[in-house]
Every structure is written in C-alpha cells, then in structure tokens.
VMD Tcl script that builds the backbone (N, CA, C; Angstrom):
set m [mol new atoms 243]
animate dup $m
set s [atomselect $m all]
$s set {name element resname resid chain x y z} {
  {N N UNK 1 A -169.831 102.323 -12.981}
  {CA C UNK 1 A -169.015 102.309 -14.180}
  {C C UNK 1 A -167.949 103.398 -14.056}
  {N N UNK 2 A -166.802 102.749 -14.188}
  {CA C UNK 2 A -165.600 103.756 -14.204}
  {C C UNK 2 A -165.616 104.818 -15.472}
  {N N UNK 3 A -165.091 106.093 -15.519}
  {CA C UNK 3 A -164.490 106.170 -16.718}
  {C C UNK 3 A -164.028 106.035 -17.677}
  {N N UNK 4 A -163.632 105.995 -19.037}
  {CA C UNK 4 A -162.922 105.846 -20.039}
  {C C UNK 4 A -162.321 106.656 -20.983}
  {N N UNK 5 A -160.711 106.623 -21.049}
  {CA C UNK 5 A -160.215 107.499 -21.704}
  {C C UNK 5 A -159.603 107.230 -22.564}
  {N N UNK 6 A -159.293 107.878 -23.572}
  {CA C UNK 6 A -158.274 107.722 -24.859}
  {C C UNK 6 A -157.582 108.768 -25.353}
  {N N UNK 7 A -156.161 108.442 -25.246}
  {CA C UNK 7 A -155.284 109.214 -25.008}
  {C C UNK 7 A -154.666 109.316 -26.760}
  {N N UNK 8 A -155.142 110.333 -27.213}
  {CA C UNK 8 A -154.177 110.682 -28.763}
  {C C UNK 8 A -152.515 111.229 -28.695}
  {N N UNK 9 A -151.819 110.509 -29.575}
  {CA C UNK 9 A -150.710 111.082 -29.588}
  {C C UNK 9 A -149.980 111.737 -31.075}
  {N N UNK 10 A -149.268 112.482 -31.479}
  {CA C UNK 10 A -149.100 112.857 -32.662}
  {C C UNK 10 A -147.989 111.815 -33.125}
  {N N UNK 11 A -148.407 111.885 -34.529}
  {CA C UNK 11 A -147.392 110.448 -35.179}
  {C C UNK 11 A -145.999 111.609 -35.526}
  {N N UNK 12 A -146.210 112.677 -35.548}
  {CA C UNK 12 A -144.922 113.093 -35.808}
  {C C UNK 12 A -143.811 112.870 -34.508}
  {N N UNK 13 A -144.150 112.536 -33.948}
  {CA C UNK 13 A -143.087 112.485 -32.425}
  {C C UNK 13 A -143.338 110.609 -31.972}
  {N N UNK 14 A -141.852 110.179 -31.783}
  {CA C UNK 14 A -141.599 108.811 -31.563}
  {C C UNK 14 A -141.864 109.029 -30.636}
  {N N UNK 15 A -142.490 107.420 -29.628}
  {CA C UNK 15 A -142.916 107.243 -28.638}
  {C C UNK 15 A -141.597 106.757 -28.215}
  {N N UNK 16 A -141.817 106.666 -26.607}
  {CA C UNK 16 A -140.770 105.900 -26.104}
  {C C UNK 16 A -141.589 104.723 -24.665}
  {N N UNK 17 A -141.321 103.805 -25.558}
  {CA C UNK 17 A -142.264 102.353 -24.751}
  {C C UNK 17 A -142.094 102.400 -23.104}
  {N N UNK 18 A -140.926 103.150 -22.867}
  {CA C UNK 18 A -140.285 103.056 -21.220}
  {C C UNK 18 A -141.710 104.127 -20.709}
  {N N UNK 19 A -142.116 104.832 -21.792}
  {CA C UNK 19 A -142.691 106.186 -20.516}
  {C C UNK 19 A -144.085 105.761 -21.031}
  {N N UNK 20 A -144.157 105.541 -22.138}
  {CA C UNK 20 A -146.135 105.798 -22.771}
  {C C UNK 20 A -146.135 104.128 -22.762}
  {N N UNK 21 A -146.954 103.480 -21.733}
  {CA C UNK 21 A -147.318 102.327 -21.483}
  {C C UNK 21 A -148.808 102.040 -21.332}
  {N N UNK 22 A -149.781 101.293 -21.025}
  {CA C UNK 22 A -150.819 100.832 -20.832}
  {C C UNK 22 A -150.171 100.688 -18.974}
  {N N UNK 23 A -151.833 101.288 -18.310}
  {CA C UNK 23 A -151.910 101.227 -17.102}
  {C C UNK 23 A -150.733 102.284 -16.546}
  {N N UNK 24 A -149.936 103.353 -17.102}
  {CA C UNK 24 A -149.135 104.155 -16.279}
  {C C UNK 24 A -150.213 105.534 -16.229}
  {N N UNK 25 A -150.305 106.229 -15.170}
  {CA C UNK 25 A -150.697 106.935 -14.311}
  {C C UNK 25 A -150.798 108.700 -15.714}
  {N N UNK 26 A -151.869 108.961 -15.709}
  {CA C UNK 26 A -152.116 110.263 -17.015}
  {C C UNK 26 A -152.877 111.109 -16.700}
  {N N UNK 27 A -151.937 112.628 -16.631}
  {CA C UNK 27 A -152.424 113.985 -16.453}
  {C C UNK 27 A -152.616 114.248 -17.529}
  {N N UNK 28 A -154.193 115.634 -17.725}
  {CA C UNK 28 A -154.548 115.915 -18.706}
  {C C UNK 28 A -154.747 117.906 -18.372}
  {N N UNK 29 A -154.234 118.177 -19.680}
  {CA C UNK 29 A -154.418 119.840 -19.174}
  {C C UNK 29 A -155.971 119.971 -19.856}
  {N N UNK 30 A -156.491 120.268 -19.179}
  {CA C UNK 30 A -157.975 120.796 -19.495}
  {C C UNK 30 A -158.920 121.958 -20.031}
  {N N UNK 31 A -157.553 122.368 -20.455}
  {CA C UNK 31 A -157.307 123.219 -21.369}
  {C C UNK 31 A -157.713 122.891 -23.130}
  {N N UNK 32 A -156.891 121.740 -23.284}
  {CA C UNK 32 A -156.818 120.764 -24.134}
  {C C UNK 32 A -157.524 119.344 -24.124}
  {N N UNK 33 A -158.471 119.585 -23.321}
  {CA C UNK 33 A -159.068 118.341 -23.118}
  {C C UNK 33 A -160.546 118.269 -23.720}
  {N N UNK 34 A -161.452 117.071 -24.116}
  {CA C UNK 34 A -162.480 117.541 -24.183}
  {C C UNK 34 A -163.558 116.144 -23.764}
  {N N UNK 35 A -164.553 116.593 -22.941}
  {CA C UNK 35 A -165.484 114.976 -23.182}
  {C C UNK 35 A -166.055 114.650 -23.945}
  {N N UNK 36 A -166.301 113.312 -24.055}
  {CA C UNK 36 A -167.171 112.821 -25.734}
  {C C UNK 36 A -168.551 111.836 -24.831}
  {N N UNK 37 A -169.542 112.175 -24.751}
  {CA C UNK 37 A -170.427 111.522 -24.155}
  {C C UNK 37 A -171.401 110.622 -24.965}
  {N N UNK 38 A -171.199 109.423 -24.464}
  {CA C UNK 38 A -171.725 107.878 -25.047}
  {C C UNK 38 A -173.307 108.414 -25.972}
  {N N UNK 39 A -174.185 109.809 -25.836}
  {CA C UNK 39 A -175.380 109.921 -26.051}
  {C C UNK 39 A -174.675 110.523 -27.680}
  {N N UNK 40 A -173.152 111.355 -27.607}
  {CA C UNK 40 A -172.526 111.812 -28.623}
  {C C UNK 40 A -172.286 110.510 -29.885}
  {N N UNK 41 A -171.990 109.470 -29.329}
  {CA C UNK 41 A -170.925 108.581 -29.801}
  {C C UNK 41 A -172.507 107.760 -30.651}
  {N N UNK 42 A -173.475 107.279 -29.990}
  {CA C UNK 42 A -174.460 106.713 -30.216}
  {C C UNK 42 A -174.954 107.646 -31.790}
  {N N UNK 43 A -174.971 108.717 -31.783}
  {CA C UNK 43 A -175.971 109.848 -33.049}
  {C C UNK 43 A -174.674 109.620 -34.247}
  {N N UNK 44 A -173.629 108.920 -34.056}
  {CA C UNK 44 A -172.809 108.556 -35.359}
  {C C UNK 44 A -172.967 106.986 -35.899}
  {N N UNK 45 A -172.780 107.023 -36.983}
  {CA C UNK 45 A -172.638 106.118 -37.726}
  {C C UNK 45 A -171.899 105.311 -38.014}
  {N N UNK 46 A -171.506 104.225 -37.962}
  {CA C UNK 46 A -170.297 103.131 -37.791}
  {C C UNK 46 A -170.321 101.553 -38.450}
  {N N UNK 47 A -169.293 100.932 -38.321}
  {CA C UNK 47 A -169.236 99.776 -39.083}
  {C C UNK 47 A -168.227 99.033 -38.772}
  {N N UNK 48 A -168.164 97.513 -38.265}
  {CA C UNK 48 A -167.059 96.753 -38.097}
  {C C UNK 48 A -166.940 96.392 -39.614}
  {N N UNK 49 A -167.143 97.190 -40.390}
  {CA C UNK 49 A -166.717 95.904 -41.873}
  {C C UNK 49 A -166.083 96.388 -42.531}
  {N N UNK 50 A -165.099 95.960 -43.372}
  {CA C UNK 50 A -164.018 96.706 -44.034}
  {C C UNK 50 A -164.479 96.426 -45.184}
  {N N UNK 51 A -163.760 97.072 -46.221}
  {CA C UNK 51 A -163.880 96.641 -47.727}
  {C C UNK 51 A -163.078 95.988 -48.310}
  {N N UNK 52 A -162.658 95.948 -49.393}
  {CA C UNK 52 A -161.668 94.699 -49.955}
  {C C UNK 52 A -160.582 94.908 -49.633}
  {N N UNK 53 A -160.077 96.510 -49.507}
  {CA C UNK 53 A -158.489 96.871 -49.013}
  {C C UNK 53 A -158.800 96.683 -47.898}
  {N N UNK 54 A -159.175 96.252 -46.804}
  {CA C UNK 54 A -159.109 96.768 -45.747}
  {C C UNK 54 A -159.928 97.986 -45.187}
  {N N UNK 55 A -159.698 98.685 -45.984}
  {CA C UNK 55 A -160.249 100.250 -45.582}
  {C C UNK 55 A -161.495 100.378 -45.288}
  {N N UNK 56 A -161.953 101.333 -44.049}
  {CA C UNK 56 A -163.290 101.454 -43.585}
  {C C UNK 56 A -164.472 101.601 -44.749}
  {N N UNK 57 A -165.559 101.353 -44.981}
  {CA C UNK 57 A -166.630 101.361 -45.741}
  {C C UNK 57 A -166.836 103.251 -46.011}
  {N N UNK 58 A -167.846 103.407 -47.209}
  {CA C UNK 58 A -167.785 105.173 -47.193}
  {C C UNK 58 A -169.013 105.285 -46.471}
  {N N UNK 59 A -169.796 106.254 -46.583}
  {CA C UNK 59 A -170.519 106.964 -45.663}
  {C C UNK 59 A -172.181 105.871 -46.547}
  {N N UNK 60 A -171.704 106.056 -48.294}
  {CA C UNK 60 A -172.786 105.648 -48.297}
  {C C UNK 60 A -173.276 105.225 -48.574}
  {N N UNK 61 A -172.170 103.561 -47.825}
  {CA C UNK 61 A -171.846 102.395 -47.948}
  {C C UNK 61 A -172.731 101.773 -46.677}
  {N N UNK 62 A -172.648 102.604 -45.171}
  {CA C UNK 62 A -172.914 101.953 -44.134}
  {C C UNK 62 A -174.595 102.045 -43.793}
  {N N UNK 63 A -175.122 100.718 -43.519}
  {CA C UNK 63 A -176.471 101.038 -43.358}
  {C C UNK 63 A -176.632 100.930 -41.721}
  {N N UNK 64 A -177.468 101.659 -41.005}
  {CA C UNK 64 A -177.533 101.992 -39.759}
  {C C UNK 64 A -179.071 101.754 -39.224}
  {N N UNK 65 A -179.113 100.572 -38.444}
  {CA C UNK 65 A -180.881 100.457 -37.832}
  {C C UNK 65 A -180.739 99.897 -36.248}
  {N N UNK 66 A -181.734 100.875 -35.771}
  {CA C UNK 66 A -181.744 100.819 -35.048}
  {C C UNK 66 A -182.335 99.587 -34.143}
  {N N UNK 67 A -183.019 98.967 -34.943}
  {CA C UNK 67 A -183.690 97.685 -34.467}
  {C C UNK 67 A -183.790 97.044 -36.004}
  {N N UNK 68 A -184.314 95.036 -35.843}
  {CA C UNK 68 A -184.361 94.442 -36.696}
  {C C UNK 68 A -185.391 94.740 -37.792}
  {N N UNK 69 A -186.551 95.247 -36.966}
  {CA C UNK 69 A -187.799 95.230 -37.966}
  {C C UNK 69 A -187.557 96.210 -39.174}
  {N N UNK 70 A -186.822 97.423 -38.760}
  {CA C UNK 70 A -186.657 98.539 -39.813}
  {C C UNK 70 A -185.549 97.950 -40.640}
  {N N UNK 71 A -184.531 97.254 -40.308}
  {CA C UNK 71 A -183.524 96.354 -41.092}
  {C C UNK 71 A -184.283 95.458 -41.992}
  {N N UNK 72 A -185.159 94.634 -41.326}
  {CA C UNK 72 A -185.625 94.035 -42.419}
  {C C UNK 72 A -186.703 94.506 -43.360}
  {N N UNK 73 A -187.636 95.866 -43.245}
  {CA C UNK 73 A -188.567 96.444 -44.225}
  {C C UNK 73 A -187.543 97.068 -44.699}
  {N N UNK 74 A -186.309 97.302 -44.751}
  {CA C UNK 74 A -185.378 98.402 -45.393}
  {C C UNK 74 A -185.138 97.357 -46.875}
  {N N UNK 75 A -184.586 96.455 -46.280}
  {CA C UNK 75 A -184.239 95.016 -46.897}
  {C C UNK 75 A -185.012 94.174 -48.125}
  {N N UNK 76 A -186.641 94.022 -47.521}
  {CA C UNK 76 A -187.247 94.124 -48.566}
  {C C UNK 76 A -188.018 94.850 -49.603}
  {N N UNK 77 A -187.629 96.140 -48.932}
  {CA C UNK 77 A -187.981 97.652 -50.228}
  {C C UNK 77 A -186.708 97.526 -51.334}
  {N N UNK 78 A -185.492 96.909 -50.999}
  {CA C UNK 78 A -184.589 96.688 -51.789}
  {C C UNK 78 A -184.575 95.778 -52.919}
  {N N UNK 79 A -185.368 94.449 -52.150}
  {CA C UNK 79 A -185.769 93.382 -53.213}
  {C C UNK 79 A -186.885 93.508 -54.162}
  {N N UNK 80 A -187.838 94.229 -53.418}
  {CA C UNK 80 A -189.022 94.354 -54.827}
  {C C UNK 80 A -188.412 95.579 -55.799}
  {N N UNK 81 A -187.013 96.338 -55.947}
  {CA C UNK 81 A -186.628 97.068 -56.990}
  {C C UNK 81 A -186.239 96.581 -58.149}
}
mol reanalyze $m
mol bondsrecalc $m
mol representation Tube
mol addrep $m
C-alpha cells in the first residue's frame, strides 16, 4: 500500500489551475508537516449523512458501532422507551 496525502491550502490565496493540479509532483517542509495514522483516524467519529441543509450531522446526532449486534441492542433499548 502506497501512501496517502492531502494537501491543505488556505482559501485566502487564489489558486492557479496551471500550477496546483492533481498528479503534479509535491514537496513538503517538515517542519510544517504532520502524519495522521489510520489507528488516529479510526478513534473518531463520522458520518456520510447530512441533515436537511446539507450540513454535517452534530456530535450528538452521530451514532457509532462498531459491529451490528451492538447497533442492534442499542436500537432496541430505544424502542422499549
């Protein structure tokens, strides 16, 4: 498995499509750099689902399981309320 990177840019400064492309060649000062490791990314909480605007769900909005069985005893502790 290769790497993966994601490159932030500040919205205060226009891009220019000729130089900041997909697939052109990116130095990083490492100074300013930092890794985010998949074991990091996994201990957060997330959601493909938006709400009626659009806008991401709140914190405690999103329900998080790790497998089905705890999804579904979560599920029916909800229904016998």
């Amino acid at each position: 498995m290769q790497p993966m990177y994601q490159v932030k840019f500040s919205d205060s400064i226009l891009l220019d499509p000729e130089r900041v492309r997909v697939g052109r060649e990116v130095f990083h000062v490492p100074s300013r750099s930092r890794f985010v490791f998949v074991s990091q990314i996994k201990n957060k909480k997330g959601s493909d689902a938006s709400n009626v605007h659009d806008e991401e769900p709140g914190d405690d909005e999103v329900e998080f399981f790790s497998d089905d069985e705890a999804e579904t005893a979560y599920r029916s502790r909800l229904k016998r309320r």
